[in-house]
C-alpha positions as CSV (number, residue, x, y, z in Angstrom):
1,X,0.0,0.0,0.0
2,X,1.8,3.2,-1.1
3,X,1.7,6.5,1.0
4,X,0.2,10.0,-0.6
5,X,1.7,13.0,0.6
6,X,-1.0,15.2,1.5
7,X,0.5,18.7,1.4
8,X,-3.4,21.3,1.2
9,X,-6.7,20.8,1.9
10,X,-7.7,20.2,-2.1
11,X,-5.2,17.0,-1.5
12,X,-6.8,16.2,1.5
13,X,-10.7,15.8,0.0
14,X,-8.9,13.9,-3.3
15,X,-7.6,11.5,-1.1
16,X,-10.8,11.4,0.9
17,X,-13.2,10.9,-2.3
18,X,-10.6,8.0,-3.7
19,X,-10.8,6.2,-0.6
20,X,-14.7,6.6,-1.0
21,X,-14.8,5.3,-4.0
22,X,-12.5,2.1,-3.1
23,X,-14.1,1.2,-0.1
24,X,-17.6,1.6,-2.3
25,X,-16.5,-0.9,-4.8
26,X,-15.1,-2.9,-1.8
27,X,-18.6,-3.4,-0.5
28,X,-19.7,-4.2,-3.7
29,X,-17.8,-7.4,-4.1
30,X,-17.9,-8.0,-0.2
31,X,-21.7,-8.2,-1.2
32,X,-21.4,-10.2,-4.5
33,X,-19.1,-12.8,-2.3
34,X,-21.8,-13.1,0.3
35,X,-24.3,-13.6,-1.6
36,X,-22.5,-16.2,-3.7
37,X,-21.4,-18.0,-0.5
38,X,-25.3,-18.1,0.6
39,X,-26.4,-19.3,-2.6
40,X,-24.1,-22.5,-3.3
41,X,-25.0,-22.8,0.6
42,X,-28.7,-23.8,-0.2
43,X,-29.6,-27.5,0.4
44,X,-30.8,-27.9,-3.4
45,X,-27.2,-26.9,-4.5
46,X,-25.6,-28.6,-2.1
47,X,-27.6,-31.9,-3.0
48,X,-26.6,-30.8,-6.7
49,X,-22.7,-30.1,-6.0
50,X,-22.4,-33.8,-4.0
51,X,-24.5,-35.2,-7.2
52,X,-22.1,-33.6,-9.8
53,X,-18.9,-35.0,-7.9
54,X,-20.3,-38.9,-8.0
55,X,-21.3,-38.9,-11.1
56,X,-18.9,-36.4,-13.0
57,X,-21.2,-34.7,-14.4
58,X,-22.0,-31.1,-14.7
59,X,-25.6,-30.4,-14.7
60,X,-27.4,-27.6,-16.6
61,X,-29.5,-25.0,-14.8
62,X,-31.7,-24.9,-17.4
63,X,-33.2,-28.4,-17.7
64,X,-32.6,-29.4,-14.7
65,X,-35.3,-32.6,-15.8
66,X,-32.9,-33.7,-18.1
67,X,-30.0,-32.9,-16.5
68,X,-31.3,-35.4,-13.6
69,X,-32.3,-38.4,-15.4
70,X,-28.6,-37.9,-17.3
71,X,-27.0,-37.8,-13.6
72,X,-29.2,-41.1,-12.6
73,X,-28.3,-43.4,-15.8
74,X,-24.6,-42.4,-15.2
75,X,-24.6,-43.5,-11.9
76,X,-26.4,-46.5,-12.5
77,X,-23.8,-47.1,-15.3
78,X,-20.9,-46.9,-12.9
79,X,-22.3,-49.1,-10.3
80,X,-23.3,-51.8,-12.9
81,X,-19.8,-51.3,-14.6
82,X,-18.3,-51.7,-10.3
83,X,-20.5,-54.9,-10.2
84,X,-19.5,-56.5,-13.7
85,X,-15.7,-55.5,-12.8
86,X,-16.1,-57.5,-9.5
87,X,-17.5,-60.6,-11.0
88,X,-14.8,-60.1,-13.5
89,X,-12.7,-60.4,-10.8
90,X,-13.9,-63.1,-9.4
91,X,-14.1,-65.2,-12.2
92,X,-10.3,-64.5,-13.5
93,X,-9.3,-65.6,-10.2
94,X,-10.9,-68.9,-10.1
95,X,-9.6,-69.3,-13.6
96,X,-6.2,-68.7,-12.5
97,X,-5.8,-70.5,-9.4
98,X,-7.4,-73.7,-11.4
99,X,-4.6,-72.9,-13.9
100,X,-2.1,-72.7,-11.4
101,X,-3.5,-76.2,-9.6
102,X,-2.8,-77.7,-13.0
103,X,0.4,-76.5,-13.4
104,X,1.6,-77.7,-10.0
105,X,-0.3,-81.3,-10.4
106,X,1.5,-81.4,-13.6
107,X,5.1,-80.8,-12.0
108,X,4.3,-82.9,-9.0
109,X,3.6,-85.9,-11.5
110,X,6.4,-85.0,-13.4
111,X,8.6,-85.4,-10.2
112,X,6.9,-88.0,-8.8
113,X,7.8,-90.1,-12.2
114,X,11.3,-88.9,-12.6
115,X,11.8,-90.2,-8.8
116,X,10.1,-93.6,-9.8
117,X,12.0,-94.1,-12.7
118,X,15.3,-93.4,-10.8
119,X,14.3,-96.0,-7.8
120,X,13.8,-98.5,-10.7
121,X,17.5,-98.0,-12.2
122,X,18.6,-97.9,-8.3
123,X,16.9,-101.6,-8.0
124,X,18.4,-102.9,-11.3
125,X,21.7,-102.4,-10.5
């Protein structure tokens, strides 16, 4: 904040009427702030805000109608698509553990044979 020299009276009322006019447009936007903060402070837009984070989607004040039934089928979409993922889920890992049971049945005969086959050519000799 900067410093005016006031050196006369004329000096002194320029100053006065600048400071005026500031702390005029001041309250203005003190005002404007307010009431902004008091509006997105309504339960509707509060409802709407927590709505618009979930889904991701911005809704439009004018059809609000529309706007609503787009917010609905989005969510529904992402909670089917969280269901189908889990089942997905489950299903892979099934898959893979039977996979995996194979595998080491597989190797377990595999050693199992090898060790036979060595006791025989132990027992020949």
């Amino acid at each position: 904040m900067k410093s005016i020299k006031i050196e006369n009276r004329d000096d002194l009322f320029a100053e006065m009427n600048r400071l005026r006019e500031l702390s005029k447009v001041q309250e203005v936007k003190i005002r404007t702030d307010v009431l902004a903060i008091k509006e997105s402070l309504k339960p509707v837009n509060i409802l709407k805000s927590g709505i618009e984070s979930v889904t991701g989607f911005n809704f439009n004040s004018e059809n609000v109608l529309a706007s609503g039934v787009i917010a609905a089928a989005l969510l529904f979409i992402r909670r089917y698509v969280s269901k189908a993922e889990s089942r997905a889920e489950g299903v892979v890992y099934e898959y893979a553990v039977k996979v995996f049971e194979r595998i080491r049945n597989f190797v377990m005969e595999y050693w199992h044979s090898r060790n036979q086959s060595s006791e025989e050519t132990d027992e020949e000799k």
